[in-house]
C-alpha positions in Angstrom: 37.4 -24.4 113.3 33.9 -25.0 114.8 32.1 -27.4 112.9 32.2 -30.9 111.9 32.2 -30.0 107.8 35.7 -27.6 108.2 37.1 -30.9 109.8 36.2 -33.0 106.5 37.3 -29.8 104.2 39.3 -31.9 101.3 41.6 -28.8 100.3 42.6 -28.4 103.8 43.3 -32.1 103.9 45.3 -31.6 100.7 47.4 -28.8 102.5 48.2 -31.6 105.7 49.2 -34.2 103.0 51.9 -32.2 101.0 53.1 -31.4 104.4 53.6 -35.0 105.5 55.2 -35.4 102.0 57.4 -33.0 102.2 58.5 -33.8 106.2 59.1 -37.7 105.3 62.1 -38.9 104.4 62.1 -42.9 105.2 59.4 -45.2 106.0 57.5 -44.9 109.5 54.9 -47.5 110.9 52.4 -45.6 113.7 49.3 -47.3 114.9 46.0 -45.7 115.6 44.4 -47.2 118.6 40.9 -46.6 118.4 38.4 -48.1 116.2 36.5 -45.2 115.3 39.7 -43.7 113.9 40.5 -47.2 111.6 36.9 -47.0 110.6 37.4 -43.1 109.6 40.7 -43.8 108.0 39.6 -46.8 105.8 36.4 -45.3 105.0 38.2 -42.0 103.7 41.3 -43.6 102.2 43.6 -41.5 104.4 45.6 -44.8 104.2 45.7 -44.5 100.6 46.2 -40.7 100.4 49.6 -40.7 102.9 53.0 -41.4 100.9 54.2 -44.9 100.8 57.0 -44.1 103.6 53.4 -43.9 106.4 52.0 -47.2 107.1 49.2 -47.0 109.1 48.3 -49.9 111.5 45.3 -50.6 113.1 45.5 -51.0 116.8 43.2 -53.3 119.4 40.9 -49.9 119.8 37.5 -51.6 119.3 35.6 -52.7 122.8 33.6 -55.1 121.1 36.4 -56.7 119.4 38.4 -57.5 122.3 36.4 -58.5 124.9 37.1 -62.1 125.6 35.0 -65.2 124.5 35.1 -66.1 127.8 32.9 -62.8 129.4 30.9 -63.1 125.6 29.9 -66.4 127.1 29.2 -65.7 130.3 26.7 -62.8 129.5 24.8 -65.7 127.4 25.1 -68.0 130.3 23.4 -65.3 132.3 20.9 -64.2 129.7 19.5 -67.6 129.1 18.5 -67.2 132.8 14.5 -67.1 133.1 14.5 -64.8 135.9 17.1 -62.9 133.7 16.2 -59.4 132.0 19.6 -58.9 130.1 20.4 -55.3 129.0 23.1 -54.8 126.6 24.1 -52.3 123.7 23.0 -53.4 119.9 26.6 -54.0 118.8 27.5 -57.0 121.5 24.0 -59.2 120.4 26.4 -60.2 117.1 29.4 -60.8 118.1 29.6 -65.1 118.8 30.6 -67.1 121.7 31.1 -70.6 121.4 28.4 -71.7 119.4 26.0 -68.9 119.7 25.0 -65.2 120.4 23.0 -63.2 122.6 20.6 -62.8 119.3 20.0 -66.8 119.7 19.8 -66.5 123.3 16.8 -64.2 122.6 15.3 -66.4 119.6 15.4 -69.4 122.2 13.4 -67.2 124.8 15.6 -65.2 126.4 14.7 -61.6 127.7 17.7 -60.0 125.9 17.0 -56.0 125.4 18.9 -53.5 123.8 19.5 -50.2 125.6 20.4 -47.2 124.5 22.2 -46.2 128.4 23.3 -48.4 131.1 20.8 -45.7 133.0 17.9 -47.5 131.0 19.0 -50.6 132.3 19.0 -49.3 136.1 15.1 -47.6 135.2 14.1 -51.2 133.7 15.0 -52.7 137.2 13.4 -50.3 139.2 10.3 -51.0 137.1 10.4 -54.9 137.6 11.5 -55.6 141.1 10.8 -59.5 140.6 13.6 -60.0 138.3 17.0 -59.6 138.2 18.4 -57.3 135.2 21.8 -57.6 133.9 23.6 -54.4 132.3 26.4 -56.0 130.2 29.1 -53.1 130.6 31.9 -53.0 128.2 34.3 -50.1 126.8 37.2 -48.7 127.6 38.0 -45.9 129.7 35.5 -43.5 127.6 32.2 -45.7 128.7 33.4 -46.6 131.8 32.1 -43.5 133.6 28.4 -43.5 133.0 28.8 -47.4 134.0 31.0 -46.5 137.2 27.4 -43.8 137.9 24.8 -46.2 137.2 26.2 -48.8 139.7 26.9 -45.8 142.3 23.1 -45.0 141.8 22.4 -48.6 141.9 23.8 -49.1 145.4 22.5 -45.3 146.3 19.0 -46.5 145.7 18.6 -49.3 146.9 18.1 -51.1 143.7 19.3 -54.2 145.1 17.8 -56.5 141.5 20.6 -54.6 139.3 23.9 -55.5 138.2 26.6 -55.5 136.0 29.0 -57.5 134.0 32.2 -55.5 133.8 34.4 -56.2 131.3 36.7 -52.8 130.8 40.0 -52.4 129.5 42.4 -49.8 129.6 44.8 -48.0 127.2 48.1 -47.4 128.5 48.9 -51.2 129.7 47.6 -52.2 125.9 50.2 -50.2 124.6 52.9 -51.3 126.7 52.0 -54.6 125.9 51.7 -54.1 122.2 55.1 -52.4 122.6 56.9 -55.2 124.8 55.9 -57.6 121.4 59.5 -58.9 119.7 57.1 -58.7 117.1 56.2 -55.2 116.9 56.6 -52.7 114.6 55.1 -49.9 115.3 57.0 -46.5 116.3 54.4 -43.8 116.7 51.1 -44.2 118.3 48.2 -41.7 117.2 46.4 -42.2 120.8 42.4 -41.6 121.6 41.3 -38.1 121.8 37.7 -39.4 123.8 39.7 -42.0 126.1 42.3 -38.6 127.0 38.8 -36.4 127.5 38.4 -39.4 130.4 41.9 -39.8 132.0 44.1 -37.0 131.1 47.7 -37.5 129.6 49.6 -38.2 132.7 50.4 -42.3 131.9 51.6 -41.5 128.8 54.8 -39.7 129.3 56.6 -42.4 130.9 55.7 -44.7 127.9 56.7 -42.7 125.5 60.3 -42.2 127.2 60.5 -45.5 128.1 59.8 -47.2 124.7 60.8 -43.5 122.6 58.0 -43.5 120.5 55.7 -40.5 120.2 52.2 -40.9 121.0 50.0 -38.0 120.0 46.1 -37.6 121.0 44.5 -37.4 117.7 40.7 -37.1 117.0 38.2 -38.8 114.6 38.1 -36.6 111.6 40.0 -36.6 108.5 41.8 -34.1 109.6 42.2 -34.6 113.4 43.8 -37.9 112.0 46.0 -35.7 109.0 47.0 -33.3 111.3 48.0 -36.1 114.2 50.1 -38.4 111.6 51.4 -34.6 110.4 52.8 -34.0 114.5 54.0 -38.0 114.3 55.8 -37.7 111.4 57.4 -34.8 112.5 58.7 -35.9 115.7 60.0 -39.0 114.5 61.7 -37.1 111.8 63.2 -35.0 114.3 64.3 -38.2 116.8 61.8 -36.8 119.4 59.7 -39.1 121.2 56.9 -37.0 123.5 53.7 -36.4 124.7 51.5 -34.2 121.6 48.1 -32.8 122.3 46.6 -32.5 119.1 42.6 -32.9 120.2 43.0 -29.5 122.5 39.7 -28.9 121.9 38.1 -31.7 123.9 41.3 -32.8 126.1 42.7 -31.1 129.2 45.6 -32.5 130.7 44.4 -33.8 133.8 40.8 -35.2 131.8 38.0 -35.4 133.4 38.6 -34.9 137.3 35.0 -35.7 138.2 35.0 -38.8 135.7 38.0 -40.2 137.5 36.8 -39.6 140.8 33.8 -41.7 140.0 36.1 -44.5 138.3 38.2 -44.4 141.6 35.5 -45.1 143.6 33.3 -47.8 142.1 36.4 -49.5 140.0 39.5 -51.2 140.8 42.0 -52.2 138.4 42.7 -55.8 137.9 44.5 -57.9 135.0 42.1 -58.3 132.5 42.1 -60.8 129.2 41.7 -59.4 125.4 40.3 -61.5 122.7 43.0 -62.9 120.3 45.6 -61.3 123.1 45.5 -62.3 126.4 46.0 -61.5 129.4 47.7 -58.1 130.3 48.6 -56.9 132.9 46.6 -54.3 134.9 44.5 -53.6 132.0 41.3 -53.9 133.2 38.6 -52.7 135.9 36.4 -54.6 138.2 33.5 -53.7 140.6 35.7 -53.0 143.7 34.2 -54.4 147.3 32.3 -51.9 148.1 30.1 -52.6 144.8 30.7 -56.3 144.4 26.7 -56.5 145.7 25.8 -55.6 141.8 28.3 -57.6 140.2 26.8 -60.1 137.7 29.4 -62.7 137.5 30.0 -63.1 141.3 25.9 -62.7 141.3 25.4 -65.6 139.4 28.4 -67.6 140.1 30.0 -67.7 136.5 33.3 -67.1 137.4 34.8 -70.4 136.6 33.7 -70.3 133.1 37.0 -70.4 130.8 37.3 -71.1 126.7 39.7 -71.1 124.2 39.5 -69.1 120.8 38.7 -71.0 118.0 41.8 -71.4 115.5 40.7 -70.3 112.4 39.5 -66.5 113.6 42.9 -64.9 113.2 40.8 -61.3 114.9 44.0 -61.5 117.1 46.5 -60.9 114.9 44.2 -58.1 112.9 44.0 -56.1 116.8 47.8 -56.7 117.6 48.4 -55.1 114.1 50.4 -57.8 113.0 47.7 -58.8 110.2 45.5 -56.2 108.0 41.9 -57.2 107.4 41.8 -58.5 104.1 45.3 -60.9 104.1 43.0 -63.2 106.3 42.2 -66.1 103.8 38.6 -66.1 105.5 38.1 -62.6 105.1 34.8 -61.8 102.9 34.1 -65.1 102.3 33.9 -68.0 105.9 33.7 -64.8 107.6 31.3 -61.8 106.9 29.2 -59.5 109.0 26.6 -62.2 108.7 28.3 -65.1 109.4 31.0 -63.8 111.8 33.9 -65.6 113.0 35.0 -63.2 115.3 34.3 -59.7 116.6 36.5 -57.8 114.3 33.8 -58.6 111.2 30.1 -57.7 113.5 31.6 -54.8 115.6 30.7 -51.4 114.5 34.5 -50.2 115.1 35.9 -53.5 114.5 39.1 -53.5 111.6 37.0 -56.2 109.9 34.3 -54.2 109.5 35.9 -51.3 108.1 37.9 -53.3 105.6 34.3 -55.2 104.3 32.4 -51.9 104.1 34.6 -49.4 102.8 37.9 -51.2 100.9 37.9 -51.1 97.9 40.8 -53.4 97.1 41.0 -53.1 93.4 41.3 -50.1 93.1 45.4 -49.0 91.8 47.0 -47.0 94.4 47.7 -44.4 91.7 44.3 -43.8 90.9 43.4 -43.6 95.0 46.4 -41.4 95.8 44.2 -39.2 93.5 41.0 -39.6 94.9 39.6 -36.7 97.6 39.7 -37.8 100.9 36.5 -37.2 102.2 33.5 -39.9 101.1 
């Protein structure tokens, strides 16, 4: 299949289904871990479609969603700067800090801008050499190369006004993590297809032994999910518990070898916090020495800022896939994609989000089992 329509085609889904039925013979709990593939699973009723024995959980997967309130607040402590051009993507002005968000921080004066590429961040500094501009970088391993470039070009050019507030996490030490929970359920993991384009599969091997869960690189489409819960299934069925490439198309083995090359040299891996998590372990990346010139938060001394999550966002529970969306009590009503409570509501891959856009909650599961699976 070349094209983006055979990837949505509902008989073929139809076909992966009735396999999954016919392969399943006790309940299994896998977790997708990327927020694009919760927001194409909730807004196609995959969820709905699989038999009762699959229960899908929704994974921390969104960037957005788990960057601490911490960094969220020291990018507005740093964008309320006057001599402050702040550069960020659209989804980050939403999500809140403590009291506020960059959107505020731009209605009180603040020169907030919305970029489109960390690269139009860089040009914006070359183009006003009086002020110093801020590139708030976030993502996991899948944005974290064309960061990792811009700050290599950064210190290549001399651009000496440019830096960056780096607040990346990493897959594999999330899943260990989620994994190590007493509380965790989960037994299959349906892993990233775009992170694996990045890094390869080699870290994912040894978690898979060591926990004996299957973890299978799945992409975005209804099918790409289908086919990856198909492979899941299977290998749980079957007591297997390995590594399953089922995004061939856009993942190699080994990734991206000039990706990572760049990621070695501009990033170092550090312990890193995730909203409504924690702090885990080697999950992280941060400018490493030979960059620290360019990076924001030693640049403006906000290192020392620390918060604490307010209580009644329960966003952490939602990304540890202890909690779905809509058992929240504040879910649709204190907390909306207009008056947030946490990231998981504003973000564009945030559970939340998915859940208020797309679920349709009364709706009997007969008459959705039914339904085609493609919106």
């Amino acid at each position: 299949m070349k094209y983006i329509d055979e990837f949505q085609d509902p008989e073929l889904a139809r076909r992966l289904l009735d396999e999954i039925r016919a392969t399943v013979t006790r309940p299994w709990a896998l977790m997708e871990v990327c927020g694009g593939q919760t927001h194409s699973i909730i807004r196609h009723g995959l969820d709905q479609l699989l038999p009762d024995e699959v229960e899908l959980i929704h994974g921390p997967g969104c960037p957005v969603c788990v960057t601490p309130l911490e960094v969220i607040d020291k990018a507005l402590e740093i964008a309320s700067r006057p001599d402050v051009i702040f550069c960020s993507f659209g989804d980050m002005l939403r999500v809140p800090g403590t009291g506020r968000d960059l959107f505020q921080v731009r209605g009180e004066g603040g020169d907030v801008r919305v970029v489109y590429s960390p690269l139009d961040a860089l040009r914006i500094a070359q183009q006003n050499p009086d002020r110093e501009v801020v590139f708030f970088g976030i993502g996991f391993e899948t944005t974290a190369p064309p960061n990792a470039m811009t700050v290599h070009q950064a210190r290549r050019h001399g651009v000496k006004n440019f830096s960056m507030l780096v607040s990346h996490v990493r897959v594999p030490p999330a899943i260990e993590a989620i994994m190590s929970s007493p509380s965790c359920r989960v037994q299959g993991f349906l892993a990233a297809g775009h992170v694996c384009s990045v890094m390869g599969m080699g870290e994912y091997p040894e978690l898979a032994e060591r926990f004996r869960v299957p973890i299978v690189v799945t992409g975005f489409e209804p099918l790409d999910i289908l086919e990856g819960v198909r492979r899941t299934v299977a290998q749980l069925e079957r007591g297997e518990h390995t590594v399953d490439n089922a995004y061939a198309r856009a993942v190699r083995p080994e990734g991206n070898p000039a990706a990572r090359a760049m990621l070695e040299d501009v990033f170092e891996v550090t312990d890193r916090a995730w909203r409504g998590i924690g702090v885990i372990p080697d999950s992280g990346w941060r400018l490493s020495p030979k960059y620290r010139d360019h990076d924001a938060e030693h640049r403006f001394s906000v290192e020392g800022i620390r918060t604490e999550e307010p209580a009644e966002c329960r966003s952490g529970e939602v990304l540890q896939g202890l909690l779905k969306p809509h058992e929240c009590a504040a879910f649709g009503t204190l907390c909306t994609p207009r008056t947030p409570l946490g990231a998981t509501m504003v973000s564009s891959e945030g559970a939340c989000a998915a859940y208020y856009l797309y679920r349709r909650l009364d709706v009997p599961a007969a008459t959705a089992r039914e339904a085609s699976p493609v919106v």
